[in-house]
C-alpha positions in Angstrom: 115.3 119.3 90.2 112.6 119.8 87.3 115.9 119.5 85.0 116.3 116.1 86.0 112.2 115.4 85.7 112.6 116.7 82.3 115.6 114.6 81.6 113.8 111.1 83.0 110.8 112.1 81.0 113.0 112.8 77.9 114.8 109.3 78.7 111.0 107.7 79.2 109.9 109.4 75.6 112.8 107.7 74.5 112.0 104.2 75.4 108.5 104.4 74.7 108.6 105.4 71.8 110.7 102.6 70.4 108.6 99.9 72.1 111.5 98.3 73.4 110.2 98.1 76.8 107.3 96.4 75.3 109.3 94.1 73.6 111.9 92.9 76.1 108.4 92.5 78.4 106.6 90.4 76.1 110.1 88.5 75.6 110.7 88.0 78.8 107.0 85.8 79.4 108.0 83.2 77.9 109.7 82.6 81.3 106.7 81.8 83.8 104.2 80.5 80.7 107.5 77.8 79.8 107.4 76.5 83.4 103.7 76.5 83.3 103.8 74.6 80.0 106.2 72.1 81.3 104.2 71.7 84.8 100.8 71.4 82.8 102.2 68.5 80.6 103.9 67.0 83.9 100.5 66.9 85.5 98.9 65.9 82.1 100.8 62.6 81.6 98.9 60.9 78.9 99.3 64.0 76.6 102.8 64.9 77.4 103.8 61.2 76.2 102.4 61.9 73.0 104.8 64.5 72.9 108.3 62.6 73.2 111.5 64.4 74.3 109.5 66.6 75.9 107.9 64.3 78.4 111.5 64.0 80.4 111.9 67.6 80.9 107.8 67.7 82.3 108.6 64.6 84.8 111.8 66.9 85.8 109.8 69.9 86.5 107.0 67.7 88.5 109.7 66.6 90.9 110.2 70.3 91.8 107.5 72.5 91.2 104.0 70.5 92.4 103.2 72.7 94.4 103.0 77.0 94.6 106.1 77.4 97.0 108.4 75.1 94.7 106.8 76.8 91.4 107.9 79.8 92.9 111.1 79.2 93.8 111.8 77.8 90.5 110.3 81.3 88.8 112.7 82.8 91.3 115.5 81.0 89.7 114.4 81.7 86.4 114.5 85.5 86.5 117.8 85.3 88.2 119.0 83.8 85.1 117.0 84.5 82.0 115.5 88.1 83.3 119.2 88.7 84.2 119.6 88.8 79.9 116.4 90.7 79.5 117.4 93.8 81.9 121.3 93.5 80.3 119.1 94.2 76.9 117.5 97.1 78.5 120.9 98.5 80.2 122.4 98.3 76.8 119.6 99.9 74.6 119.3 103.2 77.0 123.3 103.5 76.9 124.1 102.3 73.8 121.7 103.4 71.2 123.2 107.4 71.8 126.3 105.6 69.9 124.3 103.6 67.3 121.9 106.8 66.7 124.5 108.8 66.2 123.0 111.2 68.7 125.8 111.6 71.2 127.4 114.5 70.1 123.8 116.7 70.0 123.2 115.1 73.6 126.3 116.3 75.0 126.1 119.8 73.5 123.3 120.6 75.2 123.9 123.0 78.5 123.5 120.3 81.0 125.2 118.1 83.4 126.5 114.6 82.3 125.7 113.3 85.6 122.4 114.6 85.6 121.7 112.7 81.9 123.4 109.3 83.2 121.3 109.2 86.3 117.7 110.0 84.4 118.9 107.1 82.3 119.8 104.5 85.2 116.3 105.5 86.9 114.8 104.8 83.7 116.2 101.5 83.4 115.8 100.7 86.7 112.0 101.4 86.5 111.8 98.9 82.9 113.5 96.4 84.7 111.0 96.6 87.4 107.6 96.8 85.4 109.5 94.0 83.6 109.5 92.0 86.6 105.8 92.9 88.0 103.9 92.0 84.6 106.8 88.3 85.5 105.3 88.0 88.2 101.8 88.9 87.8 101.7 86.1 84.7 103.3 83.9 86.8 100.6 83.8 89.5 97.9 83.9 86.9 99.5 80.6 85.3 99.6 79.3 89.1 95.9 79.7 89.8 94.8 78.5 86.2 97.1 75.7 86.8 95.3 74.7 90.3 98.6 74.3 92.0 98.6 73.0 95.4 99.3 74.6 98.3 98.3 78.5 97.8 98.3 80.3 101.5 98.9 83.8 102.0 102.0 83.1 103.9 103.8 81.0 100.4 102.4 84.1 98.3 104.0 86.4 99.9 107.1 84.1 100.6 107.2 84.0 97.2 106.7 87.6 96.1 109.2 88.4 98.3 112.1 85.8 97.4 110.9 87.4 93.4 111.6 91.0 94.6 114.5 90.3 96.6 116.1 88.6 93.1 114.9 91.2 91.3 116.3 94.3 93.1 120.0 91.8 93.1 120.2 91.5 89.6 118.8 94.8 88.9 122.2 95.9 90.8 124.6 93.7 89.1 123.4 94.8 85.6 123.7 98.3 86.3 127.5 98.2 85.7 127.0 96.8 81.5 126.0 100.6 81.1 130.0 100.9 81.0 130.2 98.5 78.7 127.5 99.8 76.6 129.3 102.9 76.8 133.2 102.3 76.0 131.9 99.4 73.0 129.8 102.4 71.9 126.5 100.0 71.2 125.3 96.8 72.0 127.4 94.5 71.8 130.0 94.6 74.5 127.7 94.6 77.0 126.1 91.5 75.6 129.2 89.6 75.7 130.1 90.4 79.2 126.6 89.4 80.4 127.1 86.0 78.7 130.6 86.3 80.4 129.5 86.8 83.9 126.9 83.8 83.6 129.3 81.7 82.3 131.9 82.6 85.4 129.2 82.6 88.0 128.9 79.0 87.5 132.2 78.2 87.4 132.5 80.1 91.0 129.5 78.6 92.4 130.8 75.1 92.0 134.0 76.0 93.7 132.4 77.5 96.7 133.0 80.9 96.2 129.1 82.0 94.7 128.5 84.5 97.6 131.8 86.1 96.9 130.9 87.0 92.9 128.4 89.9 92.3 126.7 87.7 89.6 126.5 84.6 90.9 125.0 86.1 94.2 121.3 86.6 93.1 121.5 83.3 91.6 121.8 82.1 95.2 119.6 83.9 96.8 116.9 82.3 94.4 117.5 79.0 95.4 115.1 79.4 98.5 116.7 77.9 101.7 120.6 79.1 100.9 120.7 81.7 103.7 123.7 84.2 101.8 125.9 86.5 104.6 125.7 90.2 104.9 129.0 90.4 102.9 126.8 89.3 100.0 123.9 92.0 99.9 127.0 94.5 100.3 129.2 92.9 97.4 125.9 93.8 95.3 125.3 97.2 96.3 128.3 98.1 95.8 128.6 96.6 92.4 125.7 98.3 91.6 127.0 101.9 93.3 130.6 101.6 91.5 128.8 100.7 87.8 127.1 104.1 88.2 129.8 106.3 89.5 132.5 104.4 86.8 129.9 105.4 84.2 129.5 108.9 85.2 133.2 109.0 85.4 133.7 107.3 81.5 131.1 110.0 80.2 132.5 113.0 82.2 136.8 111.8 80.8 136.6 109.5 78.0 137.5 110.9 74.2 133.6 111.8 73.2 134.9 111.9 69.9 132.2 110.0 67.8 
């Protein structure tokens, strides 16, 4: 067990030391301080007309987020599709950069089980993605009560917080599985492609019908608060989630290692 600990922490070094995670972090807020622009120039008519164009996209954005439950729901929705991009970039940096380092060969040399290096890196990006989403959030509500919203109980707060980690934790899941891709393109690139893939397919299934049936498009769903998603749903997800880990593990234990 303090092999693994090591491994995370060597995995954590890693990470920290490139300042990716602070990068993808401080990329990722232009998600809840663009709604609150938007929303403050919706509620700030005379200035927002000043501004032109932008003016129809505020008086869109006062129609649905007035108040804190729709602003939430509507940060909900963003993460489910923007964050979705920002954890992909994390997925494919811990996987992929052994392969664009050059490091791969020195990592699997040393007197250690694959596994046990795969699953210190899919903690570690599973605990990015998360601090990701917390400092989301927590900008997110600061931009709420700085923007007097409307609305504010305890009860839409935590309604909120928890629609946000539900969303979270579902596309955490269905990211997991880019580590493959990560992994047989050797870098960053396949991975990146796919995710713009999946996006593009998850709409296509949700306006047939089928959303709840396509791991992607689920947590897309779920943020649009009042579409109640079945069991199969939450189970589609875990398992996408389960099956990109063990068909990782599998890759790095078979595949050709051979560069």
């Amino acid at each position: 067990m303090s092999e693994f600990f090591d491994l995370v922490w060597i995995e954590l070094r890693k990470a920290v030391r490139s300042r990716m995670p602070l990068w993808t972090t401080l990329g990722s807020l232009f998600m809840p301080l663009g709604v609150a622009g938007l929303i403050f120039l919706a509620k700030n008519p005379g200035f927002s007309r000043s501004l032109g164009l932008v003016n129809a996209k505020a008086d869109l954005v006062a129609y649905t987020a007035a108040d804190w439950a729709a602003y939430l729901v509507l940060l909900a929705e963003i993460v489910g599709a923007g964050g979705y991009f920002f954890f992909v970039m994390a997925v494919s940096w811990v996987f992929g950069r052994e392969f664009m380092d050059g490091t791969l060969k020195d990592m699997l040399a040393v007197p250690v089980r694959r596994s046990s290096i795969l699953l210190a890196k899919f903690l570690v990006v599973i605990a990015w993605c998360a601090l990701m989403a917390a400092v989301i959030f927590a900008v997110s509500l600061l931009m709420g009560v700085l923007l007097h919203l409307p609305g504010g109980s305890l009860q839409v707060l935590l309604h909120g917080g928890r629609m946000a980690a539900v969303t979270v934790c579902l596309v955490i899941s269905v990211v997991l599985p880019f580590a493959l891709a990560a992994s047989v393109g050797r870098g960053y690139l396949l991975p990146m492609a796919a995710a713009v893939l999946s996006l593009i397919m998850s709409n296509l299934v949700m306006v047939v019908g089928l959303g709840e049936y396509f791991p992607w498009a689920i947590p897309l769903l779920y943020a649009q608060d009042g579409i109640a998603l079945a069991p199969v749903s939450y189970g589609i997800v875990l398992a996408t989630g389960l099956l990109g880990i063990l068909s990782t593990i599998l890759w790095w234990n078979y595949a050709d290692q051979n560069r």
